[in-house]
PDB file of the backbone (N, CA, C, O) and the ligand in Angstrom, with CONECT records:
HET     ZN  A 101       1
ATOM      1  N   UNK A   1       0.849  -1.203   0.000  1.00  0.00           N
ATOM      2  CA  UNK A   1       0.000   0.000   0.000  1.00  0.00           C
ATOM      3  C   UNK A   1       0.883   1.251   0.000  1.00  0.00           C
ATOM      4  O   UNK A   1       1.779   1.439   0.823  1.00  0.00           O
ATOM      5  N   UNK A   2       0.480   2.286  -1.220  1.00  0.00           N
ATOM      6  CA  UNK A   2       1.177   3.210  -0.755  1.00  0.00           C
ATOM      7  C   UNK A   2      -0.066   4.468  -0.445  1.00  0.00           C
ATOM      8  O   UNK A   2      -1.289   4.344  -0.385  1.00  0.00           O
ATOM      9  N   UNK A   3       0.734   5.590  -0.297  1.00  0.00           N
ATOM     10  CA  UNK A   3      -0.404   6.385   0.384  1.00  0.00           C
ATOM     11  C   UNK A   3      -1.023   6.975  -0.766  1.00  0.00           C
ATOM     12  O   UNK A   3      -2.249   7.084  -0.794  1.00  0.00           O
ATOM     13  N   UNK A   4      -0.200   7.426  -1.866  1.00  0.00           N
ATOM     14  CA  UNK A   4      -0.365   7.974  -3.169  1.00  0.00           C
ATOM     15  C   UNK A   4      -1.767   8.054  -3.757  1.00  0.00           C
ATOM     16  O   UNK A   4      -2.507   8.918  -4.226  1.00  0.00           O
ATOM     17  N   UNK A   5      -1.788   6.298  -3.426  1.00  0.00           N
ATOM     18  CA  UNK A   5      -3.382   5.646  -4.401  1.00  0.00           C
ATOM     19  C   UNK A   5      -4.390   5.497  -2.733  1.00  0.00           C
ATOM     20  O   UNK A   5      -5.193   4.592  -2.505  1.00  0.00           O
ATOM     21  N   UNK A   6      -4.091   6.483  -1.908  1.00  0.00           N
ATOM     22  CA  UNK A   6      -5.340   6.777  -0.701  1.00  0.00           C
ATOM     23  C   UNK A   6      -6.318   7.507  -0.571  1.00  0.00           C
ATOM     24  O   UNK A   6      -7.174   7.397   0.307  1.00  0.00           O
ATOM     25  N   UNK A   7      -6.282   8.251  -1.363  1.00  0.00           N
ATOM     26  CA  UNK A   7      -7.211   9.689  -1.742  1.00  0.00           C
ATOM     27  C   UNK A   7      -8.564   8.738  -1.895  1.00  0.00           C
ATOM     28  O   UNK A   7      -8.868   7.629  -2.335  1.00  0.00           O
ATOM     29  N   UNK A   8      -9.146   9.822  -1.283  1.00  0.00           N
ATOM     30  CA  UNK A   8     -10.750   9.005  -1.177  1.00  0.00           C
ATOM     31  C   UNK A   8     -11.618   9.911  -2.183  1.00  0.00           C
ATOM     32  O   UNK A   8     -11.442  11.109  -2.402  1.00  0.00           O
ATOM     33  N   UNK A   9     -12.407   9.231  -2.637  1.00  0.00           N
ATOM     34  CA  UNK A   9     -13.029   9.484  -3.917  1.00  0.00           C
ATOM     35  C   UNK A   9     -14.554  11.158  -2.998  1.00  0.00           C
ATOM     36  O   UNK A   9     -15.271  11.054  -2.003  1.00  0.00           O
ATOM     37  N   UNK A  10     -14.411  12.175  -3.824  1.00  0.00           N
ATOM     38  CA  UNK A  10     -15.464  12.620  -3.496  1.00  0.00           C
ATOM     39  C   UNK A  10     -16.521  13.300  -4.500  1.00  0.00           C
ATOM     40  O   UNK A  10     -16.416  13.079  -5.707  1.00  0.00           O
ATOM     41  N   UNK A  11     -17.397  14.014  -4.067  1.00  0.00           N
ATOM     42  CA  UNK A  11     -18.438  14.229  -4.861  1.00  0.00           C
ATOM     43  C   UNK A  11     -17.890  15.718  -6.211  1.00  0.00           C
ATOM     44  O   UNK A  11     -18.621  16.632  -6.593  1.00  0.00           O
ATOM     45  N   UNK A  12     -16.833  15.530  -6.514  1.00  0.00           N
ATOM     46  CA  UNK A  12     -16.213  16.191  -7.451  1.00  0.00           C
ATOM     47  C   UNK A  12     -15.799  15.031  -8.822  1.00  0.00           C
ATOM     48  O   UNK A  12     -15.529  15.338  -9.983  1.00  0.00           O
ATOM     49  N   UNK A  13     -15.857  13.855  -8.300  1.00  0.00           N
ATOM     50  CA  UNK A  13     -15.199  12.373  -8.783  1.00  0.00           C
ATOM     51  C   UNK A  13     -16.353  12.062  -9.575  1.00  0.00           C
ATOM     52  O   UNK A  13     -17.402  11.724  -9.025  1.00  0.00           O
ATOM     53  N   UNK A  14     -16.219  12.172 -11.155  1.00  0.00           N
ATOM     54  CA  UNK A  14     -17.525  11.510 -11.929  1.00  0.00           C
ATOM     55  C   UNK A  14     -17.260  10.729 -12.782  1.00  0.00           C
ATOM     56  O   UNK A  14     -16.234  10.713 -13.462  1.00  0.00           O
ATOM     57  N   UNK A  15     -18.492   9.737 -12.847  1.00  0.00           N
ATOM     58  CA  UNK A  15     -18.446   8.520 -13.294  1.00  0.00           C
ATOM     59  C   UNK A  15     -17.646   9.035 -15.104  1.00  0.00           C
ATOM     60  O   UNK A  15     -17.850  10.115 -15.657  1.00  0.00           O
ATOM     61  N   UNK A  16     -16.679   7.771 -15.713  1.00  0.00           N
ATOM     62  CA  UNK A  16     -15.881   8.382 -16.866  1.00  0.00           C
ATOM     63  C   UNK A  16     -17.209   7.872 -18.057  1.00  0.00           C
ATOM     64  O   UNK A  16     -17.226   7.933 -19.286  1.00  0.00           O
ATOM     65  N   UNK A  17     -18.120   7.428 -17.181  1.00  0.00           N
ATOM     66  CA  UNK A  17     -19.226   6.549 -18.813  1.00  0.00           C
ATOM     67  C   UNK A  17     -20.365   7.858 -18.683  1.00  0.00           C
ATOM     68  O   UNK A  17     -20.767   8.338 -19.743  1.00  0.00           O
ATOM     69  N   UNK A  18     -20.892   8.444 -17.344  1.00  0.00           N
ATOM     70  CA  UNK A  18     -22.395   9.321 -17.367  1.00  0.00           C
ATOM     71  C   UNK A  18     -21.402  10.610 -16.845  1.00  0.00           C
ATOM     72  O   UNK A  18     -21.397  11.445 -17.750  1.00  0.00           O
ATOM     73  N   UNK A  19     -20.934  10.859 -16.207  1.00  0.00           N
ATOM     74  CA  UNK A  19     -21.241  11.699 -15.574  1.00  0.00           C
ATOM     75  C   UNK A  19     -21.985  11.608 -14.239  1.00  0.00           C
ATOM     76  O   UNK A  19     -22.388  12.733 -13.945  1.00  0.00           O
ATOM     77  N   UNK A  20     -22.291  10.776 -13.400  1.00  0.00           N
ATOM     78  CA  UNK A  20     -22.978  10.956 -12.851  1.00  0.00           C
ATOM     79  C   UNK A  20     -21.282  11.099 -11.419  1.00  0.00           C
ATOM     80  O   UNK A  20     -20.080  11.216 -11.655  1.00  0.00           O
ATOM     81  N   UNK A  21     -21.914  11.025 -10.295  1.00  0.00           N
ATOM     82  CA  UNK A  21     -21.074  10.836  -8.916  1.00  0.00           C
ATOM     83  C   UNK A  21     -20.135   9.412  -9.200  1.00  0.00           C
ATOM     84  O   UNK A  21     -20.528   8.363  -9.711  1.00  0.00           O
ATOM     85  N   UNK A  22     -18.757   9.750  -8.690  1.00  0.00           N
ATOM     86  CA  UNK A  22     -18.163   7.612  -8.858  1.00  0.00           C
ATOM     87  C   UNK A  22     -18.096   7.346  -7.828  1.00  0.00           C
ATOM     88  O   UNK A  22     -17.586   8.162  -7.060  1.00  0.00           O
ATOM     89  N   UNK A  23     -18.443   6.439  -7.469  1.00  0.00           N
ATOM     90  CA  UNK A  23     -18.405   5.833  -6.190  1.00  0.00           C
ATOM     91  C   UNK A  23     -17.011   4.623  -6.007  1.00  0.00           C
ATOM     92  O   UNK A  23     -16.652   4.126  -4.939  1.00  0.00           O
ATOM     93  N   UNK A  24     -16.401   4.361  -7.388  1.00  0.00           N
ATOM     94  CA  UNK A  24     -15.454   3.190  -7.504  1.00  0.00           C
ATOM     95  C   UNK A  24     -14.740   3.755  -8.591  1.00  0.00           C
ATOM     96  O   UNK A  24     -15.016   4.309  -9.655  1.00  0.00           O
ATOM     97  N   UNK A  25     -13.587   3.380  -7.868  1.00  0.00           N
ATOM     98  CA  UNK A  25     -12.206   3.938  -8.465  1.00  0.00           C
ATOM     99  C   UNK A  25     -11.374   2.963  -8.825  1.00  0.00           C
ATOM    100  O   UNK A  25     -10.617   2.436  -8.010  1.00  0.00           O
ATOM    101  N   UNK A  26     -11.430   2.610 -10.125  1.00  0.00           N
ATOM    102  CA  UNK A  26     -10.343   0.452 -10.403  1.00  0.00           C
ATOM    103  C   UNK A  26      -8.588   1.989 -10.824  1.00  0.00           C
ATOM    104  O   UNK A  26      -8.633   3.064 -11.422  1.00  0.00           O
ATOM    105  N   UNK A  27      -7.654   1.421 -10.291  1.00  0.00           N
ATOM    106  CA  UNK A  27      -6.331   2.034 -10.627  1.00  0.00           C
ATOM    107  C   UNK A  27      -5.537   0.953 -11.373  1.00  0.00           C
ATOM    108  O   UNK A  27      -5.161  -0.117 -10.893  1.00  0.00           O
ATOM    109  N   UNK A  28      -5.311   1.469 -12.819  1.00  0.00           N
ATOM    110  CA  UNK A  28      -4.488   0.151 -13.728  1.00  0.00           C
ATOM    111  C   UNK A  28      -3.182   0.206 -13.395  1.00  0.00           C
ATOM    112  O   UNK A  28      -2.736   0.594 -12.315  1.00  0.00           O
ATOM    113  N   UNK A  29      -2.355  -0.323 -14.656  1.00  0.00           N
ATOM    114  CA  UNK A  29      -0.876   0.117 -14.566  1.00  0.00           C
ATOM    115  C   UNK A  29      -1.023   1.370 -15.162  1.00  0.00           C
ATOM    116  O   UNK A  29      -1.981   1.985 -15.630  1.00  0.00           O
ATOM    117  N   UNK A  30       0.636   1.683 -14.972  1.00  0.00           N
ATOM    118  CA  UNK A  30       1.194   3.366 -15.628  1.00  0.00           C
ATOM    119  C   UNK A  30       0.169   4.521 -15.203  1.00  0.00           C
ATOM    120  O   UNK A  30      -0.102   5.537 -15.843  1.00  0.00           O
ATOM    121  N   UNK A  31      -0.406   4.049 -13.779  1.00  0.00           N
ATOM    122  CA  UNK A  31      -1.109   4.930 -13.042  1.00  0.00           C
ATOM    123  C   UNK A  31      -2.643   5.506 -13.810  1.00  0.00           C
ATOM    124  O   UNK A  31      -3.048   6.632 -13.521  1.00  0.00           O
ATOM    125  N   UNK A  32      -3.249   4.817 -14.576  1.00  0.00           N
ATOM    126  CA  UNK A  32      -4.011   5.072 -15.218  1.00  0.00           C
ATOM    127  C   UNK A  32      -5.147   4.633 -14.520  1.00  0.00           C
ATOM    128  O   UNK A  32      -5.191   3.539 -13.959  1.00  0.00           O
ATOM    129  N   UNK A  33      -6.269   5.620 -14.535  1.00  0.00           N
ATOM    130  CA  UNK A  33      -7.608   5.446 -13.378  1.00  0.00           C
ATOM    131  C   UNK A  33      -8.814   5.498 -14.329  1.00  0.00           C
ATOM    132  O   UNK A  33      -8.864   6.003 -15.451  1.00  0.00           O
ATOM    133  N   UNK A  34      -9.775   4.865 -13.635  1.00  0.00           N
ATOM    134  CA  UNK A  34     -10.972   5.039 -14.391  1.00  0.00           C
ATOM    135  C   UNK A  34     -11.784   4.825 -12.982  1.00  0.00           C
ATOM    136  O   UNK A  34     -11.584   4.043 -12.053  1.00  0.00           O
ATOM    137  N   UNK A  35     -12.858   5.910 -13.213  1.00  0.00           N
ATOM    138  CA  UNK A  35     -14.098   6.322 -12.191  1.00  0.00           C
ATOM    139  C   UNK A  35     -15.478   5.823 -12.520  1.00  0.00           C
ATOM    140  O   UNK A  35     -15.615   6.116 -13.708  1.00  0.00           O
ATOM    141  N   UNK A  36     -16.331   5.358 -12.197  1.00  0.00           N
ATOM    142  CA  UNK A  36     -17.531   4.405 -12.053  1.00  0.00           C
ATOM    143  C   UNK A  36     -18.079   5.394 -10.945  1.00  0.00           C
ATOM    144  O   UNK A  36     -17.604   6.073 -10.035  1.00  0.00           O
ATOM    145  N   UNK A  37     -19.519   5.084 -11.575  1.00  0.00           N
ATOM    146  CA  UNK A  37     -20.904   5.303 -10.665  1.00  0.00           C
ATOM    147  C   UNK A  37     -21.050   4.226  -9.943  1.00  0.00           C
ATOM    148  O   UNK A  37     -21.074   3.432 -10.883  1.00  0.00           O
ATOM    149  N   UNK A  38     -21.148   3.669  -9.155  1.00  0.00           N
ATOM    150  CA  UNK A  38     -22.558   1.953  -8.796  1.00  0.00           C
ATOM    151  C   UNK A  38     -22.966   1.540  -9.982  1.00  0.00           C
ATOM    152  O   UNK A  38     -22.753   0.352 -10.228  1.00  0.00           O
ATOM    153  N   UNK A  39     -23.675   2.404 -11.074  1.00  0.00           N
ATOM    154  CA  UNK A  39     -24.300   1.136 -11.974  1.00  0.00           C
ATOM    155  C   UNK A  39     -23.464   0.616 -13.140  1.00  0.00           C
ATOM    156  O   UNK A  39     -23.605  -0.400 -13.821  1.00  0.00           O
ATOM    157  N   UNK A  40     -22.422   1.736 -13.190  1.00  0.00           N
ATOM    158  CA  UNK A  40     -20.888   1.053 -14.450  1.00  0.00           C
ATOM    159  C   UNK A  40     -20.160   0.568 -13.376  1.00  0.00           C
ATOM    160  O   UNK A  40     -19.070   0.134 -13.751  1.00  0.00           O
ATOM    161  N   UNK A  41     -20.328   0.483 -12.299  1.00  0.00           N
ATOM    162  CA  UNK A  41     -18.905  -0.125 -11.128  1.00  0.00           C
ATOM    163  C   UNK A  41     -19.634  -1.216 -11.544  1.00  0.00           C
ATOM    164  O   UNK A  41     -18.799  -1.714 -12.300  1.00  0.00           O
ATOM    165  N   UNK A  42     -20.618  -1.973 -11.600  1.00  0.00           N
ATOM    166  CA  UNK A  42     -21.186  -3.010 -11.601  1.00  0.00           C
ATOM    167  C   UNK A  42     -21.274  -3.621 -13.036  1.00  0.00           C
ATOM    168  O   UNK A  42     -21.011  -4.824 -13.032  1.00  0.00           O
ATOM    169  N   UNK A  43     -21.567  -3.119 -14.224  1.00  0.00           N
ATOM    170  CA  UNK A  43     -21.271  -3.033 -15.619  1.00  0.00           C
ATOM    171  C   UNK A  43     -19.970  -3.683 -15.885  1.00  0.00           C
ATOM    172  O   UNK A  43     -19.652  -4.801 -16.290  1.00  0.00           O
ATOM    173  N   UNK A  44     -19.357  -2.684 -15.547  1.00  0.00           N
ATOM    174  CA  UNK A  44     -17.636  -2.915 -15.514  1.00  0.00           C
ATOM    175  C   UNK A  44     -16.900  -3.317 -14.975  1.00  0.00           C
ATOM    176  O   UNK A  44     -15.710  -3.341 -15.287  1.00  0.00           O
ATOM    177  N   UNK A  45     -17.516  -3.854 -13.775  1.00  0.00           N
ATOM    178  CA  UNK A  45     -16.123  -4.366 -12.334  1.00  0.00           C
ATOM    179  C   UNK A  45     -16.200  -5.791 -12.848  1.00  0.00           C
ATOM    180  O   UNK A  45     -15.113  -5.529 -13.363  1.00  0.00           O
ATOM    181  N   UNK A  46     -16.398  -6.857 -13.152  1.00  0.00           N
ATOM    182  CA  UNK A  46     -15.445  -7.742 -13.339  1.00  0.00           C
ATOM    183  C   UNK A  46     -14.409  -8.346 -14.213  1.00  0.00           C
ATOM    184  O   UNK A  46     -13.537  -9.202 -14.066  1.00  0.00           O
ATOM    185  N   UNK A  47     -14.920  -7.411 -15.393  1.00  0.00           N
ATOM    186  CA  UNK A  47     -13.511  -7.130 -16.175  1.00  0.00           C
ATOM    187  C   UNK A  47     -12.629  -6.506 -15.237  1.00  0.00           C
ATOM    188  O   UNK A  47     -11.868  -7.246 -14.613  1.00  0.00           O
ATOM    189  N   UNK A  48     -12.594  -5.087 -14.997  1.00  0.00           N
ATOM    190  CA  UNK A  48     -12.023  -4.087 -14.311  1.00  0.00           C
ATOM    191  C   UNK A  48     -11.043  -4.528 -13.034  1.00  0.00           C
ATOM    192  O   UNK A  48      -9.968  -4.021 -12.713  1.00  0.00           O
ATOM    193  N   UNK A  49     -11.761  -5.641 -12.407  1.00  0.00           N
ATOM    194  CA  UNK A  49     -11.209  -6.542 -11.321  1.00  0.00           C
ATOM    195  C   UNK A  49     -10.210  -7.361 -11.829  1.00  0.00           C
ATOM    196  O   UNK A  49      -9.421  -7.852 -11.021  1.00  0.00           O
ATOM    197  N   UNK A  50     -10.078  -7.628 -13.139  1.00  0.00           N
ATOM    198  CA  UNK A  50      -8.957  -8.682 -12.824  1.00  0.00           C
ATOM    199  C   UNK A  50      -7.734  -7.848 -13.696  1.00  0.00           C
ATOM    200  O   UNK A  50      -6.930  -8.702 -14.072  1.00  0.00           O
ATOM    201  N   UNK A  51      -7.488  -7.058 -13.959  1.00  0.00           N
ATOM    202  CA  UNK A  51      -6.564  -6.222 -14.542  1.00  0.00           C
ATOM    203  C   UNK A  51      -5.937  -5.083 -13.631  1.00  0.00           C
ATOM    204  O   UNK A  51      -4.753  -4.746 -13.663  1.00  0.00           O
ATOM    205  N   UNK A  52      -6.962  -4.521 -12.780  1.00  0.00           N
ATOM    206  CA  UNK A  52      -6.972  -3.396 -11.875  1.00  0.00           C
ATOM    207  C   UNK A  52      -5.549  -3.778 -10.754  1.00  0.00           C
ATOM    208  O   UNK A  52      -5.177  -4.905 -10.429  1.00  0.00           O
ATOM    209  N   UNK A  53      -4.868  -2.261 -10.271  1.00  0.00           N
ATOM    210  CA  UNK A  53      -3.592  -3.016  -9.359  1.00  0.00           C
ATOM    211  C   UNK A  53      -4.390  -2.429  -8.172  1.00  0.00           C
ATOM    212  O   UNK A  53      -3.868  -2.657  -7.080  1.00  0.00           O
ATOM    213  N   UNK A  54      -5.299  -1.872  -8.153  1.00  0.00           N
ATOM    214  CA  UNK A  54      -5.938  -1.500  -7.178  1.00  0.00           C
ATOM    215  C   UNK A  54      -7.349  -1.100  -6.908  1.00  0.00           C
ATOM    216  O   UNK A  54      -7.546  -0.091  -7.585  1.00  0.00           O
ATOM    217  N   UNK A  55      -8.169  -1.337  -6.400  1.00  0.00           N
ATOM    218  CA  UNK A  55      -9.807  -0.727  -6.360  1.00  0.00           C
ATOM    219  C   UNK A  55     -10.141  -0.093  -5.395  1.00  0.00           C
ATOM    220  O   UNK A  55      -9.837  -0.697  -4.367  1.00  0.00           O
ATOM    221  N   UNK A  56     -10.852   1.283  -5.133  1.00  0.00           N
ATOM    222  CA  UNK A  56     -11.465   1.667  -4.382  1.00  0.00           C
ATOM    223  C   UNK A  56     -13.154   1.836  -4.294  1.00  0.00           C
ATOM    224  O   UNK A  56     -13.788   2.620  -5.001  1.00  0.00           O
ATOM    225  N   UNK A  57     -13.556   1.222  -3.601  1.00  0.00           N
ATOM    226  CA  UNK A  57     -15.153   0.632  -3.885  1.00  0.00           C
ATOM    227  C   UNK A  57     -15.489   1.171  -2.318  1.00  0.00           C
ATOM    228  O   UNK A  57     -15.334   0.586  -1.245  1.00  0.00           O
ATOM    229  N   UNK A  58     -16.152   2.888  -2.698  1.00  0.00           N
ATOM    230  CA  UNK A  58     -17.173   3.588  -1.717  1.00  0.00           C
ATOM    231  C   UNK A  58     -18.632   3.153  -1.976  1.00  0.00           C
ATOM    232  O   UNK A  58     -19.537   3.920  -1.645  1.00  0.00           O
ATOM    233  N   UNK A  59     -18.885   2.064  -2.502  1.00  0.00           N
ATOM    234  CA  UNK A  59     -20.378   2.236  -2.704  1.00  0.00           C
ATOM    235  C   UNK A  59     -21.258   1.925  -2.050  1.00  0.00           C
ATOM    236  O   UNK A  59     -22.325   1.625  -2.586  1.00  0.00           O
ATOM    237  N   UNK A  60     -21.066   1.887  -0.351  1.00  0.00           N
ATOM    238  CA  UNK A  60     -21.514   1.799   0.976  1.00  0.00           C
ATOM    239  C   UNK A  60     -21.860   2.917   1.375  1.00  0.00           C
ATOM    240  O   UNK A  60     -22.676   2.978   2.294  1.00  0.00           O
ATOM    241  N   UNK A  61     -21.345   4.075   0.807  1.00  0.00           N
ATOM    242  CA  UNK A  61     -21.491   5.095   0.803  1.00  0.00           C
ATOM    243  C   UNK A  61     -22.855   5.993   0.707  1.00  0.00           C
ATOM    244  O   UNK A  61     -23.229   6.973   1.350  1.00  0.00           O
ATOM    245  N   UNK A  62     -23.728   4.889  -0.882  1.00  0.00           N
ATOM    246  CA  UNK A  62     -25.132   5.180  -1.226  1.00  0.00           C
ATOM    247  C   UNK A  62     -25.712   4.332  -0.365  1.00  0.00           C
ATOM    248  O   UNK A  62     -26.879   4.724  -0.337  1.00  0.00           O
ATOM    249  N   UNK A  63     -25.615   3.372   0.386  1.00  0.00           N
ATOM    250  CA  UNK A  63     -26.417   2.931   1.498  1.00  0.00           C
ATOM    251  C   UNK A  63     -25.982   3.343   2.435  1.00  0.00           C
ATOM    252  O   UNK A  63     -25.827   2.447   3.265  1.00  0.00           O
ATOM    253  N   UNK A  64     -25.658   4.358   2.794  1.00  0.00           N
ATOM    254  CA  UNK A  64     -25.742   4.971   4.145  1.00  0.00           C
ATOM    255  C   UNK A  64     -26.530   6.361   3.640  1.00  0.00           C
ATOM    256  O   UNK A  64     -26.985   6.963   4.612  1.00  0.00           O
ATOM    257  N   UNK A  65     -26.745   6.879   2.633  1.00  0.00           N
ATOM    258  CA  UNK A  65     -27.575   7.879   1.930  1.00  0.00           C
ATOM    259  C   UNK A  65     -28.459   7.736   2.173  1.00  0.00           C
ATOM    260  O   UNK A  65     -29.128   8.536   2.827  1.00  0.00           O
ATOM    261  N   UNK A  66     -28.984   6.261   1.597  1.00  0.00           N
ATOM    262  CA  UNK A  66     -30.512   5.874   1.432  1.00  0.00           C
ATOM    263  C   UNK A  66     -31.084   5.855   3.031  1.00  0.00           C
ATOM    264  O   UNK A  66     -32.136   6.365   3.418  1.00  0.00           O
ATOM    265  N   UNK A  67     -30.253   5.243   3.710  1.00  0.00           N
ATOM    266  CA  UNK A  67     -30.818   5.308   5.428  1.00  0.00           C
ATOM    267  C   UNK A  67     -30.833   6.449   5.551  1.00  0.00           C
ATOM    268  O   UNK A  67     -32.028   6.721   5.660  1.00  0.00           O
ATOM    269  N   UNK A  68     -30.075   7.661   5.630  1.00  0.00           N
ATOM    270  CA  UNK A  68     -30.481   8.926   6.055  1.00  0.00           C
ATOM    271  C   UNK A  68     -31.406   9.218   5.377  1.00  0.00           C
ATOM    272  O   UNK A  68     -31.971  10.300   5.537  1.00  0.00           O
TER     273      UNK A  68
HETATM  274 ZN    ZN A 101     -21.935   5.828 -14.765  1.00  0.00          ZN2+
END
């Protein structure tokens, strides 16, 4: 782990397919990122998963929304 790839995703972070909010962040090689909503994190994460050197998956995030 380095700290580099720690940055937590926020509501400035939009999905690279809508536009919408990303909630999931897959980090490739040569530092190359791609940002997901929930419904392309889900579209796209299991390709995305097995190539990715790293994932950040806030999408606990919209269920703690929906409860508030
Ligand atoms: Zn999207």
């Amino acid at each position: 782990m380095t700290t580099a790839t720690a940055r937590a995703l926020n509501n400035q972070d939009r999905c690279d397919r809508c536009q919408a909010q990303a909630y999931v962040r897959f980090e490739l090689e040569k530092g190359l990122e791609l940002l997901f909503c929930n419904h392309h994190a889900v579209q796209h994460g299991e390709k995305l998963k097995a190539i990715a050197v790293n994932v950040t998956d806030e999408t606990h995030r919209l269920t703690e929304i929906a409860k508030a």
